[in-house]
C-alpha positions as CSV (number, residue, x, y, z in Angstrom):
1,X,27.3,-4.2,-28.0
2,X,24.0,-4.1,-26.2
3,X,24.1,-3.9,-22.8
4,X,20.8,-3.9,-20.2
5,X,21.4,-2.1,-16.4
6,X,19.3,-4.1,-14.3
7,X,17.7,-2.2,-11.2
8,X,16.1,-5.3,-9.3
9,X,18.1,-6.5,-6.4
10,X,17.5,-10.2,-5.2
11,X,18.1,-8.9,-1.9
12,X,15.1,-6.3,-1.8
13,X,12.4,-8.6,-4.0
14,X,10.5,-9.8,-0.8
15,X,10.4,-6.4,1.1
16,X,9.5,-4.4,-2.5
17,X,6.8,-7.7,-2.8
18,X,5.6,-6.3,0.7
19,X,5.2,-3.2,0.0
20,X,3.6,-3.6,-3.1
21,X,1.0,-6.3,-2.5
22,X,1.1,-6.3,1.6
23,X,2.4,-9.9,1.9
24,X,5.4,-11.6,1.5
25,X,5.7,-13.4,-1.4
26,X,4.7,-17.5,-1.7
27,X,6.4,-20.4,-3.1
28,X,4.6,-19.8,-6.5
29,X,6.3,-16.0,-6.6
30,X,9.8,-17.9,-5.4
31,X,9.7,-20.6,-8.3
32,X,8.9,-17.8,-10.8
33,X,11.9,-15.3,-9.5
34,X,14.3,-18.9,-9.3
35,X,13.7,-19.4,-13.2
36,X,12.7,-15.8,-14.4
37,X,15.7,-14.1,-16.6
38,X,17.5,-11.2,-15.6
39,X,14.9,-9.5,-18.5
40,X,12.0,-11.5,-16.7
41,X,13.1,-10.0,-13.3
42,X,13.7,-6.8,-13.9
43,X,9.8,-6.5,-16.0
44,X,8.5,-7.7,-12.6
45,X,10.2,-5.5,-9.9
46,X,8.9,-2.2,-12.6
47,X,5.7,-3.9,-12.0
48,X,5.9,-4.4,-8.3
49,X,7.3,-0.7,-8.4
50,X,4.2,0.7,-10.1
51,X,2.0,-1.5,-8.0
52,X,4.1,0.3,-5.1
53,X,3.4,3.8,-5.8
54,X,-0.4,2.8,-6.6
55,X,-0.5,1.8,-3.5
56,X,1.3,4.2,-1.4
57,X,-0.8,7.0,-3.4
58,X,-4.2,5.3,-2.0
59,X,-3.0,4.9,1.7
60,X,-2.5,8.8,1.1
61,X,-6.1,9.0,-0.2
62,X,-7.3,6.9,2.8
63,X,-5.8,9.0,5.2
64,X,-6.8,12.4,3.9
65,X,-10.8,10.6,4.1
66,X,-10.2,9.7,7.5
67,X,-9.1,13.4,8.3
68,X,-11.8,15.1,6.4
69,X,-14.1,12.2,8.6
70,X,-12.7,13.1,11.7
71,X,-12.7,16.5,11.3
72,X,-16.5,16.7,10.1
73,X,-17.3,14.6,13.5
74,X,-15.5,16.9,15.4
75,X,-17.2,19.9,14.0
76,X,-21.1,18.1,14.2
77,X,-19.8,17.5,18.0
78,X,-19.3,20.9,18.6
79,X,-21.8,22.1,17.3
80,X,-24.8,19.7,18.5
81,X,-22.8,19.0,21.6
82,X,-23.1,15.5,23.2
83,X,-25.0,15.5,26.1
84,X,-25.5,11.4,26.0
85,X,-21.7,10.8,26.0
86,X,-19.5,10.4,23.0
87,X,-20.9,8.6,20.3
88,X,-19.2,6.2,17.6
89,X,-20.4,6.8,14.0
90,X,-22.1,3.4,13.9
91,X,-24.5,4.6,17.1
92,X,-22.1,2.9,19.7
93,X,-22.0,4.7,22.6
């Protein structure tokens, strides 16, 4: 007897959809799950899964840049001091 365990929960799909791609899912996604086998299902919630973490990992890359960035402006500001005011990285004052 073969017998799959199925992780995907119907429930979940548009918040793991969320996290994965940063929108809820559209009618095209919704027609897809409605047909999609419970084979067909579970290949795409791995894939929203992976999609996920690759995404997750970035917004951890993204933030470590923006410390390093604001750690290097507030280094340059102490040391060259800002006698004009604060100003932005673009030139805005």
């Amino acid at each position: 007897m073969n017998t799959k365990n199925y992780t995907f929960d119907n429930d979940l799909i548009s918040d793991l959809h969320k996290d994965a791609h940063g929108y809820r899912p559209r009618e095209h996604f919704w027609s897809f799950w409605a047909e999609a086998t419970d084979a067909e299902k579970q290949a795409e919630w791995d894939e929203l899964l992976i999609a996920m973490d690759n995404r997750n990992q970035q917004y951890i890359i993204d933030q470590n840049n923006a410390i390093t960035d604001f750690e290097l402006l507030v280094a340059n500001t102490i040391i060259n001091g800002s006698p004009a005011g604060y100003i932005m990285a673009d030139g805005r004052k």
